[in-house]
MOPAC internal coordinates of N, CA, C and O (Angstrom, degrees):
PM7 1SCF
backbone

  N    0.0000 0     0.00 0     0.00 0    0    0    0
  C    1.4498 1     0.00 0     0.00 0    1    0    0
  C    1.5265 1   107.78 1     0.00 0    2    1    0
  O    1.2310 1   122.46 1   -37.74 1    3    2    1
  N    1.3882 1   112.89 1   142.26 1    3    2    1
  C    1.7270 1   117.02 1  -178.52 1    5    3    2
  C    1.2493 1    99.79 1   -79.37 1    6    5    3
  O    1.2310 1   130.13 1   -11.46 1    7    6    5
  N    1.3366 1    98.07 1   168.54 1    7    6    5
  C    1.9703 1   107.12 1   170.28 1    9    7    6
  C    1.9407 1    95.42 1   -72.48 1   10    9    7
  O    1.2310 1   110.10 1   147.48 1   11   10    9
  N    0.9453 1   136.20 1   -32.52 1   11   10    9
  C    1.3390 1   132.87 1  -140.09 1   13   11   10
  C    1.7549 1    86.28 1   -79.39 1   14   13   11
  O    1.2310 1   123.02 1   135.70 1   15   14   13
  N    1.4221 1   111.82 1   -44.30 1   15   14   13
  C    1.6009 1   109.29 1  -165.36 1   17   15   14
  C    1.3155 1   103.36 1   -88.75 1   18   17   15
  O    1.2310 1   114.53 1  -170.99 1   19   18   17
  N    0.9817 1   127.97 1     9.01 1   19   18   17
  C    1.4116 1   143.56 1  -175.33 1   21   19   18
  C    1.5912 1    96.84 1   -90.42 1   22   21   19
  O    1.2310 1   122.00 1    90.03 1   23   22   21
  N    1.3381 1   113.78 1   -89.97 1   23   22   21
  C    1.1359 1   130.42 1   162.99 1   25   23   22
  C    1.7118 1   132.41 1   -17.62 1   26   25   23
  O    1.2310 1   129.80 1   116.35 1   27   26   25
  N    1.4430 1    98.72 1   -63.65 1   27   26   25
  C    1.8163 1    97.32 1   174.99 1   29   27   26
  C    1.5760 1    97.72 1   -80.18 1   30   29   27
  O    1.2310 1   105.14 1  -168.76 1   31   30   29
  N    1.4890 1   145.11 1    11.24 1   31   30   29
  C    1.1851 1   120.45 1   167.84 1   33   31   30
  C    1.5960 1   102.45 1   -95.68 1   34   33   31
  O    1.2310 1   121.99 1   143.81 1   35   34   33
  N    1.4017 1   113.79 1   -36.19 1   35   34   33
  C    1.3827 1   103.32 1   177.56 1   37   35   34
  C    1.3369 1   100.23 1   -70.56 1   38   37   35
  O    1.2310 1   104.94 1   137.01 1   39   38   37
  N    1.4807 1   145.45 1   -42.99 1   39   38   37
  C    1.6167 1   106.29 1   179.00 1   41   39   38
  C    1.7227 1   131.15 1   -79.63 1   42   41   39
  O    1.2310 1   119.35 1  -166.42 1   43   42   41
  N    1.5187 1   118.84 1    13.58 1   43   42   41
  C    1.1188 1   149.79 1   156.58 1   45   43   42
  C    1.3429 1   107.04 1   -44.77 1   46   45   43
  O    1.2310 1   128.99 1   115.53 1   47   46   45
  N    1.4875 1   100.29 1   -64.47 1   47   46   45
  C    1.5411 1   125.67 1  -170.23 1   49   47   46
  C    1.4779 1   113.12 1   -63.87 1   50   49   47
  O    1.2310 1   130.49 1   109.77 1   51   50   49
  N    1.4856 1    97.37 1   -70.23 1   51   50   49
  C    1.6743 1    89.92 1   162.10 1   53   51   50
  C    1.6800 1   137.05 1   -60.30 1   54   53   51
  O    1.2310 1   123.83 1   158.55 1   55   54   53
  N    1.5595 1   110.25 1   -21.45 1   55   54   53
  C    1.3429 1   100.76 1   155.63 1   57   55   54
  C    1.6483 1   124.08 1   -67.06 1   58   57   55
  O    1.2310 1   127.61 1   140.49 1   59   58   57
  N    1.3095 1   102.96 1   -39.51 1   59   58   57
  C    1.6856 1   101.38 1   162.59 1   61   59   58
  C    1.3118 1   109.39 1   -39.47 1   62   61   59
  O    1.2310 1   116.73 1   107.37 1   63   62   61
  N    1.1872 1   123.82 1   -72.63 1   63   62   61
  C    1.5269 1   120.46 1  -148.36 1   65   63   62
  C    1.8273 1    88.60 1   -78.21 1   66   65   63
  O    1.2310 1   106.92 1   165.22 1   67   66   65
  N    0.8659 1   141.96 1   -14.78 1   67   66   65
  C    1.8478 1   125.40 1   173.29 1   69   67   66
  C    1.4403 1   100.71 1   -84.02 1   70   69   67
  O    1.2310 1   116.08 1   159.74 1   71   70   69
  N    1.3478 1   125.05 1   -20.26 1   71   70   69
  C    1.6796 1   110.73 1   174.11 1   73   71   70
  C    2.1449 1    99.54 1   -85.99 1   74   73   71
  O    1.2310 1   121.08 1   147.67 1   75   74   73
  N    0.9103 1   115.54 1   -32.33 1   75   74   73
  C    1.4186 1    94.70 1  -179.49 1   77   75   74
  C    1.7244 1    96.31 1   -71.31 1   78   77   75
  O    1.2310 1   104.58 1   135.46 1   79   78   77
  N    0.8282 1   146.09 1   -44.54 1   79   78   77
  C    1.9024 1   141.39 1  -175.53 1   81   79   78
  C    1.1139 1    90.76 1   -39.71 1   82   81   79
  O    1.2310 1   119.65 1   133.68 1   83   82   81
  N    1.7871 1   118.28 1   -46.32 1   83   82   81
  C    1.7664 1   110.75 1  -149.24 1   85   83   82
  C    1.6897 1    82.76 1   -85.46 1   86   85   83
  O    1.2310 1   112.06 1   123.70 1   87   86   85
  N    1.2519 1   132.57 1   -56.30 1   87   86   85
  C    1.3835 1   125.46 1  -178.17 1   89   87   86
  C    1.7759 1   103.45 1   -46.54 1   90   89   87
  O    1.2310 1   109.23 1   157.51 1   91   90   89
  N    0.6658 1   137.78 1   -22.49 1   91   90   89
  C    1.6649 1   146.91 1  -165.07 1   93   91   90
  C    1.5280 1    95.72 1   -94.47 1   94   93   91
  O    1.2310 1   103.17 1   145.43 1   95   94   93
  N    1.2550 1   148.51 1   -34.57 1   95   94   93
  C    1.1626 1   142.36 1  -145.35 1   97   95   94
  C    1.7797 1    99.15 1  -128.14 1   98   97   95
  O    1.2310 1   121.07 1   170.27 1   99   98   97
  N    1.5644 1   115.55 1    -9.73 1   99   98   97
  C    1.3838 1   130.61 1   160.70 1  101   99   98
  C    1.3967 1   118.13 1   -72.58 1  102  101   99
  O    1.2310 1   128.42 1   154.91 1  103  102  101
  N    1.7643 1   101.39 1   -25.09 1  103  102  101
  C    1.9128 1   112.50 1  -169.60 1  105  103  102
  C    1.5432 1    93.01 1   120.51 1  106  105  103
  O    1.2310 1   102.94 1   138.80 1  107  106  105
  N    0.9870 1   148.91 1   -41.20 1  107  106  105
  C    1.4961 1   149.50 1  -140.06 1  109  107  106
  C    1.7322 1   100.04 1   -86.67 1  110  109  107
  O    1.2310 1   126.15 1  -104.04 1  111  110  109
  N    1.5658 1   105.78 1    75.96 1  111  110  109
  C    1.5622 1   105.77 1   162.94 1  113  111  110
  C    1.6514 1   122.34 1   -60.21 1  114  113  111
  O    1.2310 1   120.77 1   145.45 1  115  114  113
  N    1.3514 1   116.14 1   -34.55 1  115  114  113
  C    1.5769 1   105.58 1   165.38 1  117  115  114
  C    1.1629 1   115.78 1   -47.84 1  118  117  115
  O    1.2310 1   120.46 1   141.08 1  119  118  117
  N    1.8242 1   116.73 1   -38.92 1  119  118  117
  C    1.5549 1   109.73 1  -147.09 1  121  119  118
  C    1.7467 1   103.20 1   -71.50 1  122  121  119
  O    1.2310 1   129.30 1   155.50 1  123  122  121
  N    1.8137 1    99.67 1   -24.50 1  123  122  121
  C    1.4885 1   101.80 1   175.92 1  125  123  122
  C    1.4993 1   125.54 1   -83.36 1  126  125  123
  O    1.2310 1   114.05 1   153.07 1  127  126  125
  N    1.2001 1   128.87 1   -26.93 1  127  126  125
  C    1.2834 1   134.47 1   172.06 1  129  127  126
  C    1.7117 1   100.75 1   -72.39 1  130  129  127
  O    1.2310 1   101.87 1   136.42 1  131  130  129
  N    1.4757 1   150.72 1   -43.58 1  131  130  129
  C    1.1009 1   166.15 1   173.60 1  133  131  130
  C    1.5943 1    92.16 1   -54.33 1  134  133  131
  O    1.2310 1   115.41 1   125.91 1  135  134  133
  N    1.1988 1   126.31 1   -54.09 1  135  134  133
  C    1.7101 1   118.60 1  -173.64 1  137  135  134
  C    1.1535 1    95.51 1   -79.66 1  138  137  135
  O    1.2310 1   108.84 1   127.46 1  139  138  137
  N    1.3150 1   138.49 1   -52.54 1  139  138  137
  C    1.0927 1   132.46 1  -133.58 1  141  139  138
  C    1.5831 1   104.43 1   -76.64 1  142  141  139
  O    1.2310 1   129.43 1   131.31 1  143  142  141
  N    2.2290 1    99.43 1   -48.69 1  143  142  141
  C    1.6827 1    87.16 1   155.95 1  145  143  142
  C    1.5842 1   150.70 1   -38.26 1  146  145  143
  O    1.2310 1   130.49 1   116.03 1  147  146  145
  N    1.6420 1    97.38 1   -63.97 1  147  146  145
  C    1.2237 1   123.35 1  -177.04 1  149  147  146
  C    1.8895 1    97.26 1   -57.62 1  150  149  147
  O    1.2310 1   107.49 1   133.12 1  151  150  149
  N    1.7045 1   140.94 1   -46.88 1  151  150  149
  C    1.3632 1   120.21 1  -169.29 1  153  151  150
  C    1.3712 1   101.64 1   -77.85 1  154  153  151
  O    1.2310 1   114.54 1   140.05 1  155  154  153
  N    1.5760 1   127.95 1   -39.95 1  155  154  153
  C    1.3796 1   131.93 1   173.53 1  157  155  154
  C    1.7257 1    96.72 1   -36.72 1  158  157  155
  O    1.2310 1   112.58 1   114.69 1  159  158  157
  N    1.7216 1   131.61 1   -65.31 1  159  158  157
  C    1.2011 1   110.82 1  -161.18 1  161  159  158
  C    1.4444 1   111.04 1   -69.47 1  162  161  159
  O    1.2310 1   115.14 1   129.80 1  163  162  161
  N    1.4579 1   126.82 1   -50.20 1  163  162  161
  C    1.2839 1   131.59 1   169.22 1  165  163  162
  C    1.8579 1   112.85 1    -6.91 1  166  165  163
  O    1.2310 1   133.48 1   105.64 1  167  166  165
  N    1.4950 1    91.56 1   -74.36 1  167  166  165
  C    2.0209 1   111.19 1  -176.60 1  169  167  166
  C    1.6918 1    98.03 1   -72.83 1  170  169  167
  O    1.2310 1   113.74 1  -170.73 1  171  170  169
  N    1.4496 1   129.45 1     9.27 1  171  170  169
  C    1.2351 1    92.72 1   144.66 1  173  171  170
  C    1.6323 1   109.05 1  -127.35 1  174  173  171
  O    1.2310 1   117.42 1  -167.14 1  175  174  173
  N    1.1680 1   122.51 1    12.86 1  175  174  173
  C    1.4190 1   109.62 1   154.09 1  177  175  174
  C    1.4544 1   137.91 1   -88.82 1  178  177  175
  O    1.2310 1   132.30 1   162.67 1  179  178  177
  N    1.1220 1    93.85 1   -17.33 1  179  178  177
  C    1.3395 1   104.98 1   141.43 1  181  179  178
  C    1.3907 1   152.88 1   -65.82 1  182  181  179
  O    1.2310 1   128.61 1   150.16 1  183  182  181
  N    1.7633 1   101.02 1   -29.84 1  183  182  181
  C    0.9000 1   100.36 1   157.22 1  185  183  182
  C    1.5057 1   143.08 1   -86.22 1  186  185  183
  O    1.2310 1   128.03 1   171.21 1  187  186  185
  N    1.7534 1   102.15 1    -8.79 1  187  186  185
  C    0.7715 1   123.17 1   179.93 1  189  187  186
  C    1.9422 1   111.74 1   -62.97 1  190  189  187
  O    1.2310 1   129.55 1   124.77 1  191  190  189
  N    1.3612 1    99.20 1   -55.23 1  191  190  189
  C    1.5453 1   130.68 1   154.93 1  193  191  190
  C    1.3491 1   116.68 1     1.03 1  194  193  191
  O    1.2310 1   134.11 1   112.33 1  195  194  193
  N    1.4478 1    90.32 1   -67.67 1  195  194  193
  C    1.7185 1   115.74 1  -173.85 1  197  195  194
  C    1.3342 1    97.08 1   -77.03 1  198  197  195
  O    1.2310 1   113.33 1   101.47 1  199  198  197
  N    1.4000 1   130.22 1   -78.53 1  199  198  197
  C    1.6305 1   115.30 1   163.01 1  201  199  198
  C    1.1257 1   135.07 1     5.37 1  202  201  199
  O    1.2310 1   120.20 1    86.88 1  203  202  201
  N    1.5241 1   117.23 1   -93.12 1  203  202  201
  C    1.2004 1   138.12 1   166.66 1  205  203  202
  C    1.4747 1   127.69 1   -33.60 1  206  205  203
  O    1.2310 1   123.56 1   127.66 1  207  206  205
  N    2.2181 1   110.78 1   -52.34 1  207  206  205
  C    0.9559 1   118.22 1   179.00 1  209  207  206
  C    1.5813 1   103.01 1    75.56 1  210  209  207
  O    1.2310 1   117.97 1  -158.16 1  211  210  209
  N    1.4684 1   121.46 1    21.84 1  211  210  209
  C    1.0841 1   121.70 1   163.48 1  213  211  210
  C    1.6944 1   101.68 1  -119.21 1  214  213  211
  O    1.2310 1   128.90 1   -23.56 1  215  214  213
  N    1.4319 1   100.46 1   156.44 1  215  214  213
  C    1.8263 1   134.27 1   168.76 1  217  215  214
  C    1.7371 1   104.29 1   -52.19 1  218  217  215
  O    1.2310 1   130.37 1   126.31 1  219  218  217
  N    1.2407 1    97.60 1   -53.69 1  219  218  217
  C    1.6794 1    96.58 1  -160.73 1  221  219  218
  C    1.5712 1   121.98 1   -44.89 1  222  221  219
  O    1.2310 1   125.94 1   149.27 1  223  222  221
  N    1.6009 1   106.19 1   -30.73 1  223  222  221
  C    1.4262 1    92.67 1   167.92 1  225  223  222
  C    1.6555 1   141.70 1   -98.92 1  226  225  223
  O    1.2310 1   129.77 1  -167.87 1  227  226  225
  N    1.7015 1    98.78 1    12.13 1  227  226  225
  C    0.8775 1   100.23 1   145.10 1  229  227  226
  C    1.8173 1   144.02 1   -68.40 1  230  229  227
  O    1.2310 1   138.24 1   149.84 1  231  230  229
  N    1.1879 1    82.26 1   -30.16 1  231  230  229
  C    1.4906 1    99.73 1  -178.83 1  233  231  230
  C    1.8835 1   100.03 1   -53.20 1  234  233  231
  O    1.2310 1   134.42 1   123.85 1  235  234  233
  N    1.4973 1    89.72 1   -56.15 1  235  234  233
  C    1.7795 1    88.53 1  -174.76 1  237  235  234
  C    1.5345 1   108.53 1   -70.93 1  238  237  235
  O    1.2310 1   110.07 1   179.81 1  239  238  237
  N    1.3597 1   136.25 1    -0.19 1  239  238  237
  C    1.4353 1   134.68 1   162.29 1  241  239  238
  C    1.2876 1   106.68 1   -78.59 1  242  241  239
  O    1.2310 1   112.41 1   138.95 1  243  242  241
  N    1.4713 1   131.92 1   -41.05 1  243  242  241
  C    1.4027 1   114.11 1  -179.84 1  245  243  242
  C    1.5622 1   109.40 1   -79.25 1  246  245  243
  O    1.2310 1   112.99 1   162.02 1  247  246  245
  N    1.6783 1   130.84 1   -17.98 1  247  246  245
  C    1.2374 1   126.52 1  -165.45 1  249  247  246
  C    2.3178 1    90.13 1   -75.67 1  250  249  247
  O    1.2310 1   130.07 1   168.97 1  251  250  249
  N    1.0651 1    98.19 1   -11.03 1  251  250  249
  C    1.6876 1   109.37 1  -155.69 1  253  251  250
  C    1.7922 1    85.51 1   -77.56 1  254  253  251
  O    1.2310 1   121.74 1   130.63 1  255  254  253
  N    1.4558 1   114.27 1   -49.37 1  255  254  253
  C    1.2718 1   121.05 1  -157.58 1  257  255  254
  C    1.3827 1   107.16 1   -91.90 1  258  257  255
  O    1.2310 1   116.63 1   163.13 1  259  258  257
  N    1.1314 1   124.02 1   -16.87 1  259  258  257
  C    1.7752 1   130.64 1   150.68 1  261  259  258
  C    1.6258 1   103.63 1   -75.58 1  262  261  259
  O    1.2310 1   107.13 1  -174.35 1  263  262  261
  N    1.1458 1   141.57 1     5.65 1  263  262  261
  C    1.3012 1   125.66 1   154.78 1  265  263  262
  C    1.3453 1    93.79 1  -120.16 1  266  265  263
  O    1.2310 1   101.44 1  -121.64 1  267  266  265
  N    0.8548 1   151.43 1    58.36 1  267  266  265
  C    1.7016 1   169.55 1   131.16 1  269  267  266
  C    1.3402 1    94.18 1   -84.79 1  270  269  267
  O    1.2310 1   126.34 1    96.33 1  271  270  269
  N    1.3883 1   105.42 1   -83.67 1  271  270  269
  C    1.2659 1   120.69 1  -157.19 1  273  271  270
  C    1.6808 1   112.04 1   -58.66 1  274  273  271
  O    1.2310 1   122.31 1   148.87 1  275  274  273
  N    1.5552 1   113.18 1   -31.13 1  275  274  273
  C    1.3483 1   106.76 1  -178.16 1  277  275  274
  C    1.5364 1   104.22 1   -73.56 1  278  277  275
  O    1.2310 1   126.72 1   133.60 1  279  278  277
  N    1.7856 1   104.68 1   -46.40 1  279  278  277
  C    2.1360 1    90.81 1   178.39 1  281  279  278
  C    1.4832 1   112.39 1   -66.76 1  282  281  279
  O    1.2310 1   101.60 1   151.69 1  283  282  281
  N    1.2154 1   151.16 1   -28.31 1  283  282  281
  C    1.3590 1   142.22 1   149.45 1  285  283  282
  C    1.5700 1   115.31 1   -22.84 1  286  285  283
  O    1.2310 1   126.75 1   116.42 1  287  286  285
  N    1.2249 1   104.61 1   -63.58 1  287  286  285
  C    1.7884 1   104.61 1   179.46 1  289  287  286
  C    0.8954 1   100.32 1   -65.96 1  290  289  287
  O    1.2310 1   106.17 1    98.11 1  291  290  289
  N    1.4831 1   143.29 1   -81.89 1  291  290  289
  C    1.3883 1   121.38 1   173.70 1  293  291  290
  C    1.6170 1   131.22 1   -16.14 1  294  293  291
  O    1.2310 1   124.97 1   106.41 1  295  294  293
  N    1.1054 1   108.05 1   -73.59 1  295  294  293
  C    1.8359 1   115.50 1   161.75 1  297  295  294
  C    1.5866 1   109.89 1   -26.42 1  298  297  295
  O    1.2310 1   120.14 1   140.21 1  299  298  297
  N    1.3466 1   117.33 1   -39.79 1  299  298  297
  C    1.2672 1   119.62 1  -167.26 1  301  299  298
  C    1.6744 1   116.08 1   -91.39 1  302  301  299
  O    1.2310 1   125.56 1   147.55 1  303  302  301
  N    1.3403 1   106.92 1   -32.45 1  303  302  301
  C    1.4398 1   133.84 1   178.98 1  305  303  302
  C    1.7933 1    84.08 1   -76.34 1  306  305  303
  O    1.2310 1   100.49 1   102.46 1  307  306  305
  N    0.9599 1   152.99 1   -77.54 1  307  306  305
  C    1.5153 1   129.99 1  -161.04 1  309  307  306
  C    1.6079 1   122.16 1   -75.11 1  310  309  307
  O    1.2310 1   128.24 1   151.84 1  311  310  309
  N    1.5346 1   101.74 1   -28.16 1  311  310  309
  C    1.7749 1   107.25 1   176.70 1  313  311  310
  C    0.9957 1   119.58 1   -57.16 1  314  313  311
  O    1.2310 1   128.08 1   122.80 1  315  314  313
  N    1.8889 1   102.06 1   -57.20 1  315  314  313
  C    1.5767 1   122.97 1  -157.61 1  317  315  314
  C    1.5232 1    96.32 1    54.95 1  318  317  315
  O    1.2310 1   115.54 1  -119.21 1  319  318  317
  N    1.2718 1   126.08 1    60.79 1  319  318  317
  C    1.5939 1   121.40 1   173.18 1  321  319  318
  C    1.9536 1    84.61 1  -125.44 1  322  321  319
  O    1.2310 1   120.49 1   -48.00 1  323  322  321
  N    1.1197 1   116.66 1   132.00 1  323  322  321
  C    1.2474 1   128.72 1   168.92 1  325  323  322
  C    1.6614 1   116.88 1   -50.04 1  326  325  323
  O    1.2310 1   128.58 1   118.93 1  327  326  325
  N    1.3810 1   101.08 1   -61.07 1  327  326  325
  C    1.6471 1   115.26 1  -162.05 1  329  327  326
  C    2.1039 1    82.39 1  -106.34 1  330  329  327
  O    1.2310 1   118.76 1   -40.94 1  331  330  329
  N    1.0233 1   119.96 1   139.06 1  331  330  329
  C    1.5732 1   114.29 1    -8.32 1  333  331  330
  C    1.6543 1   130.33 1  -122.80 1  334  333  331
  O    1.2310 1   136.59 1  -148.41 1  335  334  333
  N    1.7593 1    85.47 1    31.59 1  335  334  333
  C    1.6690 1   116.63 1  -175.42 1  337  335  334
  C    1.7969 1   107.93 1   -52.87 1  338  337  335
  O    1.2310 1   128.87 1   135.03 1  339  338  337
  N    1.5186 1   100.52 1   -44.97 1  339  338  337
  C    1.1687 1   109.80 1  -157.07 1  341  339  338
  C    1.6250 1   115.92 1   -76.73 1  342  341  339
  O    1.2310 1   132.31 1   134.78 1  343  342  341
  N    1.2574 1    93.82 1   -45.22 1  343  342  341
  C    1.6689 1   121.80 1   174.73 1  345  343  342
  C    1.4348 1   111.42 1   -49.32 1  346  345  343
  O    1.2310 1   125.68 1   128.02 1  347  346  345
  N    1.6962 1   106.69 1   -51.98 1  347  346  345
  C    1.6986 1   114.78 1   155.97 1  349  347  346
  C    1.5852 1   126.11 1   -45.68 1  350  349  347
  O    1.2310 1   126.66 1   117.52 1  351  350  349
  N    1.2808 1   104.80 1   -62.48 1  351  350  349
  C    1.4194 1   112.22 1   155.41 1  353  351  350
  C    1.5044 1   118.19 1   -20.29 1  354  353  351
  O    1.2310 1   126.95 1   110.17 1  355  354  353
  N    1.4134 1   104.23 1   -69.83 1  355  354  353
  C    1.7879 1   107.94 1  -164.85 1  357  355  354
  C    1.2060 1    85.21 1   -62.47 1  358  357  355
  O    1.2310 1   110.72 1   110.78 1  359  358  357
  N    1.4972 1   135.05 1   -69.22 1  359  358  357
  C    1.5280 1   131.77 1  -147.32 1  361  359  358
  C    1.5623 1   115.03 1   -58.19 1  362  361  359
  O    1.2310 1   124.79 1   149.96 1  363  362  361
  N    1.3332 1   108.41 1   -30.04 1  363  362  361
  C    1.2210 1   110.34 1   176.97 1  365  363  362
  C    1.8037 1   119.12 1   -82.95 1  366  365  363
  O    1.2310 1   121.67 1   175.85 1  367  366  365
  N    1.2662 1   114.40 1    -4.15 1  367  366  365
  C    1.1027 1   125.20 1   166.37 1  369  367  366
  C    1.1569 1   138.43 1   -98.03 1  370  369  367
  O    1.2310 1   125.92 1   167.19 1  371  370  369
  N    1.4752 1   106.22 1   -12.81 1  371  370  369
  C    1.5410 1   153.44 1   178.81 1  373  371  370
  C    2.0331 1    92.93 1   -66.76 1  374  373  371
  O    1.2310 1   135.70 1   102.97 1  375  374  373
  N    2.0453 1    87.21 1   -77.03 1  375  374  373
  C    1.2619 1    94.51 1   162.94 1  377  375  374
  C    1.6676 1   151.74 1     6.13 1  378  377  375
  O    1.2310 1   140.69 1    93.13 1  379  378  377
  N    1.5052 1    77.46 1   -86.87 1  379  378  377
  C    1.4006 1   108.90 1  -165.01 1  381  379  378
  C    1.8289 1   109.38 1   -75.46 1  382  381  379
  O    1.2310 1   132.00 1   139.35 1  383  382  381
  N    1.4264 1    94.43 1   -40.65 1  383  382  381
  C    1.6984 1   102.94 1  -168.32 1  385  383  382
  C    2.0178 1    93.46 1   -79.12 1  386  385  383
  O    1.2310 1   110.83 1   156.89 1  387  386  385
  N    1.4608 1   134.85 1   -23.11 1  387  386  385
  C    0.9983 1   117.28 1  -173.18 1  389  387  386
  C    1.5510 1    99.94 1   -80.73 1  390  389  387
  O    1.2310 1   120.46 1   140.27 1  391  390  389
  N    1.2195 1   116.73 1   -39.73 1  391  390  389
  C    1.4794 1   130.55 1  -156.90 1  393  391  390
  C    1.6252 1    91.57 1   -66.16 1  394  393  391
  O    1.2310 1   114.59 1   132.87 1  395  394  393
  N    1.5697 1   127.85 1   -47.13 1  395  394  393
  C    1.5669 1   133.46 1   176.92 1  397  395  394
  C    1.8073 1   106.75 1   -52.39 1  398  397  395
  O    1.2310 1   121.14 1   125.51 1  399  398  397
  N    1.3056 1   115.43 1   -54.49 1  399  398  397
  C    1.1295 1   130.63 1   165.30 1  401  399  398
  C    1.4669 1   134.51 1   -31.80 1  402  401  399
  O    1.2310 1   125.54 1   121.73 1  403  402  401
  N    1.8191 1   106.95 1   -58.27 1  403  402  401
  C    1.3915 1   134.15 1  -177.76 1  405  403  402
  C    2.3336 1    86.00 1   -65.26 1  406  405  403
  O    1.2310 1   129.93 1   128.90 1  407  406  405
  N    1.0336 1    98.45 1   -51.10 1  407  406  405
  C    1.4562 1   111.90 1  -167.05 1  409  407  406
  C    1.5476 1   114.56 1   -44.85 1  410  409  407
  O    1.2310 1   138.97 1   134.45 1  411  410  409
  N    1.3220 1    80.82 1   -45.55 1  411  410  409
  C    1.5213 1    99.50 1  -170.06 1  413  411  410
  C    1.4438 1   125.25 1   -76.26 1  414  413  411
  O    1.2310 1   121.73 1   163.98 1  415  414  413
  N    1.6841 1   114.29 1   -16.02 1  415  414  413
  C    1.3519 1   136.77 1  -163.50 1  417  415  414
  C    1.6161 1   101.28 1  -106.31 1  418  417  415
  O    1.2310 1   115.30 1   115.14 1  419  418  417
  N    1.5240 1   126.52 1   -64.86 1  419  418  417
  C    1.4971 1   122.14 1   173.52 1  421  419  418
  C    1.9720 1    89.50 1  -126.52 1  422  421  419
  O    1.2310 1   136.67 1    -0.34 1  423  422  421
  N    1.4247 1    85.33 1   179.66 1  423  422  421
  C    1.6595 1   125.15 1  -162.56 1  425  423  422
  C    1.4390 1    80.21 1   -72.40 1  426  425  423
  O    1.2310 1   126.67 1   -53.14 1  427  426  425
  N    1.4902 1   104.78 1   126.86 1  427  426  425
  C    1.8068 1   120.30 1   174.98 1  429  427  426
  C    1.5152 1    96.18 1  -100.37 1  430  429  427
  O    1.2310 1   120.10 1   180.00 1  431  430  429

């Protein structure tokens, strides 16, 4: 695994978990237990990643950040509150398409 996919997943992760606070501080206790899961698993398959020096848990970090991204749309599909469904949205798409990218260019 590169430092680069290493890197934008842990700040992925931590942007996850600062949009559930901001969903948390709107009223939205799902939105924080929902981040708080989903970045908690992210930072440890990754870290695991780096550990190991195996692929496989990346795989389960991006399956982590496509269920980000699917409860975000959802979240967003019932709120209609812009911030901070949407912002999740981009980041998690941000995510996912660099992390496919990084993958696709050298050995993750």
């Amino acid at each position: 695994m590169n430092r680069s996919t290493f890197f934008i997943a842990i700040l992925y992760a931590l942007t996850v978990i600062m949009l559930g606070i901001m969903g948390y501080q709107a009223g939205s206790v799902v939105s924080l237990v929902a981040s708080l899961i989903i970045g908690i698993f992210i930072l440890i398959f990754m870290f695991l990643a780096l550990a190991l020096k195996r692929n496989w848990p990346v795989f389960f970090a991006l399956i982590s950040v496509v269920a980000a991204l699917s409860f975000f749309i959802y979240r967003f599909s019932v709120t209609k509150n812009f911030m901070p469904a949407v912002m999740a949205i981009f980041s998690a798409l941000v995510a996912f398409l660099l992390t496919i990218w990084l993958a696709s260019r050298k050995k993750i």
